[in-house]
PAZA-28743 format. One line per field, with one value per residue (C-alpha): residue number from 1; residue in one letter; x, y, z. Coordinates in Angstrom, 2 decimals, decimal comma, always signed. Layout:
<atoms>
pos <- c(NUM; ...)
code <- c(a; ...)
xx <- c(X; ...)
yy <- c(Y; ...)
zz <- c(Z; ...)
</atoms>
This chain:
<atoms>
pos <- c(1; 2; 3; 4; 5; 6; 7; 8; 9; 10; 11; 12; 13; 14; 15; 16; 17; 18; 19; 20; 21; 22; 23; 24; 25; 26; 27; 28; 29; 30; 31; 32; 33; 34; 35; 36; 37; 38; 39; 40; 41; 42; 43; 44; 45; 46; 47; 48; 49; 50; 51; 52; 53; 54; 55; 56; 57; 58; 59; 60; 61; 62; 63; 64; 65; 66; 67; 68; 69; 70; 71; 72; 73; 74; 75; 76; 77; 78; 79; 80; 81; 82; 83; 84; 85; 86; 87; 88; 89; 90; 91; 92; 93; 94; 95; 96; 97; 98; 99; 100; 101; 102; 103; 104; 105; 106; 107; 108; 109; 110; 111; 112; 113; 114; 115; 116; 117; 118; 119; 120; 121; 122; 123; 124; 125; 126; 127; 128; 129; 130; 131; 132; 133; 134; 135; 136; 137; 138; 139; 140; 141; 142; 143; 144; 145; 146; 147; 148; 149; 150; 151; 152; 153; 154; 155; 156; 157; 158; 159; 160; 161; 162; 163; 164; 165; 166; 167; 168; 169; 170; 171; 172; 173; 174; 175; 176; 177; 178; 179; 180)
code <- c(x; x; x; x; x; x; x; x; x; x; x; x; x; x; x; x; x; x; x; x; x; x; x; x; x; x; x; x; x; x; x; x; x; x; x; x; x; x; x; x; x; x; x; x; x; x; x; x; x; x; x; x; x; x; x; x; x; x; x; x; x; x; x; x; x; x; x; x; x; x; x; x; x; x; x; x; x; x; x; x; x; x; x; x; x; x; x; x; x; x; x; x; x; x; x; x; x; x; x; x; x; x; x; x; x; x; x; x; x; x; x; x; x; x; x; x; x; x; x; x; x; x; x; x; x; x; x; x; x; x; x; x; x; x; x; x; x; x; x; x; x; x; x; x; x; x; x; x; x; x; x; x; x; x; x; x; x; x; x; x; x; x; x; x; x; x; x; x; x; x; x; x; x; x; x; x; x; x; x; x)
xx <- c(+69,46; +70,61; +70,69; +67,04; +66,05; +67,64; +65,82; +62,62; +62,60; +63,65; +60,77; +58,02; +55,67; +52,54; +53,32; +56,94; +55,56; +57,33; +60,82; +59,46; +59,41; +62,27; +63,91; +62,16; +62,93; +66,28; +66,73; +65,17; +67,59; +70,62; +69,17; +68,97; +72,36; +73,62; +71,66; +69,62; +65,60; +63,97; +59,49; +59,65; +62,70; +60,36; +57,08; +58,90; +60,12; +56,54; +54,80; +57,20; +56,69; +52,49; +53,07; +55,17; +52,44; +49,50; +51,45; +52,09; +48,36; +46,50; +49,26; +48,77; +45,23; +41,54; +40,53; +36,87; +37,19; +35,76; +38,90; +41,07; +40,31; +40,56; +43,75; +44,87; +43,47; +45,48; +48,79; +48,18; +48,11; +51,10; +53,15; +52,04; +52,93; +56,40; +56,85; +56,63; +59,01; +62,06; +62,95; +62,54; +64,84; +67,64; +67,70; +68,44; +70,60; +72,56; +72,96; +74,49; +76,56; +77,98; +79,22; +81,08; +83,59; +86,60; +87,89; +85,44; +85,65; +84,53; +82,02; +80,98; +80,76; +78,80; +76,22; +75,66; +75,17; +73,03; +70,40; +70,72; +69,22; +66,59; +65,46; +65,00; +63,94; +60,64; +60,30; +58,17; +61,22; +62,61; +65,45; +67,51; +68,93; +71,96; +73,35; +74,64; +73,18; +74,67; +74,03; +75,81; +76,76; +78,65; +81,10; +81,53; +79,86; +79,05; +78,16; +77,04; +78,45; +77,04; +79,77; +82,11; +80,97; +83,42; +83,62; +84,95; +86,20; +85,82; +89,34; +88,51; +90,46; +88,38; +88,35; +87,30; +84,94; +84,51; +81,60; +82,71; +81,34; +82,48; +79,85; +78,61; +80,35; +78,93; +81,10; +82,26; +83,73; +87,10; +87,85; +91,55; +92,12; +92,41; +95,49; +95,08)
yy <- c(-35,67; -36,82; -40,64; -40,05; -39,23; -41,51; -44,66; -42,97; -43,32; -46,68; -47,50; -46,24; -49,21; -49,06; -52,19; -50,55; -48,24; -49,35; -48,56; -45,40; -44,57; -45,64; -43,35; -40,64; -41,46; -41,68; -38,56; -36,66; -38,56; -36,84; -33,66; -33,51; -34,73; -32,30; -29,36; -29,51; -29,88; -28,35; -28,28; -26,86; -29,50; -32,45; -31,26; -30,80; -34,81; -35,46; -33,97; -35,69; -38,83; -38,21; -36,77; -40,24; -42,59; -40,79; -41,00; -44,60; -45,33; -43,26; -45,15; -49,08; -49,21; -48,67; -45,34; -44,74; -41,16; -38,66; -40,23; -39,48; -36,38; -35,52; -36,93; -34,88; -31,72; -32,85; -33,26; -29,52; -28,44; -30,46; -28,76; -25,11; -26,18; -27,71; -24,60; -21,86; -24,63; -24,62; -20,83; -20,98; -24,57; -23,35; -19,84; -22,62; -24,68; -21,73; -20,51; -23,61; -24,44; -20,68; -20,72; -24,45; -23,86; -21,47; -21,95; -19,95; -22,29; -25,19; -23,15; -21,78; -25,45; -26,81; -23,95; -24,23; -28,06; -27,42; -25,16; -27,13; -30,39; -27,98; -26,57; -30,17; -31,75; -33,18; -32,79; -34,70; -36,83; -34,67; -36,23; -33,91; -31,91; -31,69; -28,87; -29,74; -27,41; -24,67; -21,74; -18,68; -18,52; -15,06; -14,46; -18,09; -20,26; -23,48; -26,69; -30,06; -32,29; -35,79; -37,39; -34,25; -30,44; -27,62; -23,53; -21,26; -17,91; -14,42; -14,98; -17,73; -20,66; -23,72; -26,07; -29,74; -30,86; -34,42; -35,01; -37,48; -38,77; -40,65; -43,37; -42,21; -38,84; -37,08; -35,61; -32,72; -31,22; -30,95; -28,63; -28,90; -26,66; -28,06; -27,05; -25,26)
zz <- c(+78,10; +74,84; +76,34; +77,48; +74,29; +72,72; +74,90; +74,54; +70,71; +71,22; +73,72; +71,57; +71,43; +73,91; +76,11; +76,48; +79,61; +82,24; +80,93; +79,66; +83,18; +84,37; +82,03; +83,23; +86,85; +86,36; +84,00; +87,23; +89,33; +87,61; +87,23; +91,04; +91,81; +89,08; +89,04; +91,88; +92,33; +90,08; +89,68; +86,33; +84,93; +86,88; +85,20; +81,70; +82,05; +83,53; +80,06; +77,74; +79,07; +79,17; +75,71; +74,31; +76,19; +74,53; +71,40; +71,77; +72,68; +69,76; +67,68; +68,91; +70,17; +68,42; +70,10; +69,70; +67,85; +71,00; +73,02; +70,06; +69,23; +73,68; +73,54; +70,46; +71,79; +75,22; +72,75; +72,12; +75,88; +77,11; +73,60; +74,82; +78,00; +77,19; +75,02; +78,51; +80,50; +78,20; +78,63; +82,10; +82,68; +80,19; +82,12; +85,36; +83,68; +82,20; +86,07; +87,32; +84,09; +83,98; +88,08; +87,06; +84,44; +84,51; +80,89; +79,00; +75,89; +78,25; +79,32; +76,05; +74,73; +78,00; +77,57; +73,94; +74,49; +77,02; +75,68; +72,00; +74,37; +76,24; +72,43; +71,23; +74,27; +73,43; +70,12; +67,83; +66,79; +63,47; +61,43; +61,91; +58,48; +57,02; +58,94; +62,28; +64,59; +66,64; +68,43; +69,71; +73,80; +74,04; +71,43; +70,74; +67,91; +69,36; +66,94; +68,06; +65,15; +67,72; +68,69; +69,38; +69,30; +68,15; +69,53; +67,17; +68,96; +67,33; +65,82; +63,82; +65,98; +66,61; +69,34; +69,33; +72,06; +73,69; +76,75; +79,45; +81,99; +84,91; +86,91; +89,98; +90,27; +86,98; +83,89; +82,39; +78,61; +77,28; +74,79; +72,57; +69,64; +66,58; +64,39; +61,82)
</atoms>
């Protein structure tokens, strides 16, 4: 998800469209052979991509203003709407990610990253501030620092994170602890 972001704020002009949709296609495309189908994942990737061409239209064309201020009013809609998905595709994603992993700081680490990439998933493109983000899964603190994450357990040891991925078969997280 991070890759598809990524390309999509690199793809931002207007006559850029057709890549914009490849991207989409084949962010659904790995969803399904990861995850599984999924409406509510396919309709969140459908919005964001509606959402980044309307974006890309007001921005590089002369809108008369009644079509500008639709498609702003649309913006709204597809934001609420985005909004009610996430919850309900992080609850999925945190079903398959949870029945995956056995090590529980792999797991911890896989479903902090995870709902981290739901949270920002379509968002208006925010710098992001000077503290790295993280969230708690369980009893674990998990912190995406962007090329590696770390878990810190309840008894204060840490663990440094690294996502791979392999071509055609998918990827995983592996988790070492860093000495302290």
């Amino acid at each position: 998800m991070t890759q598809y972001q990524g390309d999509m704020q690199s793809m931002n002009s207007a006559s850029r469209w057709p890549e914009r949709q490849r991207a989409a296609g084949t962010l659904k495309t790995v969803i399904l052979g990861t995850v599984g189908a999924s409406p509510e994942f396919y309709r969140l990737v459908d919005l964001d991509l509606r959402k980044r061409e309307f974006i890309a239209t007001m921005r590089d064309t002369n809108l008369k203003p009644d079509r500008l201020r639709e498609m702003q009013d649309e913006l709204i809609f597809m934001d609420d709407e985005i909004a009610a998905l996430k919850p309900v595709v992080k609850t999925q994603l945190m079903a398959v990610a949870s029945h995956e992993h056995v090590d529980p700081i792999e797991n911890a680490a896989t479903l902090g990253l995870l709902g981290m990439a739901i949270d920002s998933f379509s968002a208006a493109g925010k710098p992001r501030g000077p503290d790295a983000p993280s969230t708690r899964v369980g009893q674990f603190l998990v912190t995406d620092l962007g090329t590696f994450s770390t878990v810190r357990t309840p008894e204060g040891q840490s663990y440094r994170c690294n996502v791979f991925s392999v071509p055609e078969e998918g990827g995983g997280i592996t988790c070492q602890p860093v000495r302290q």
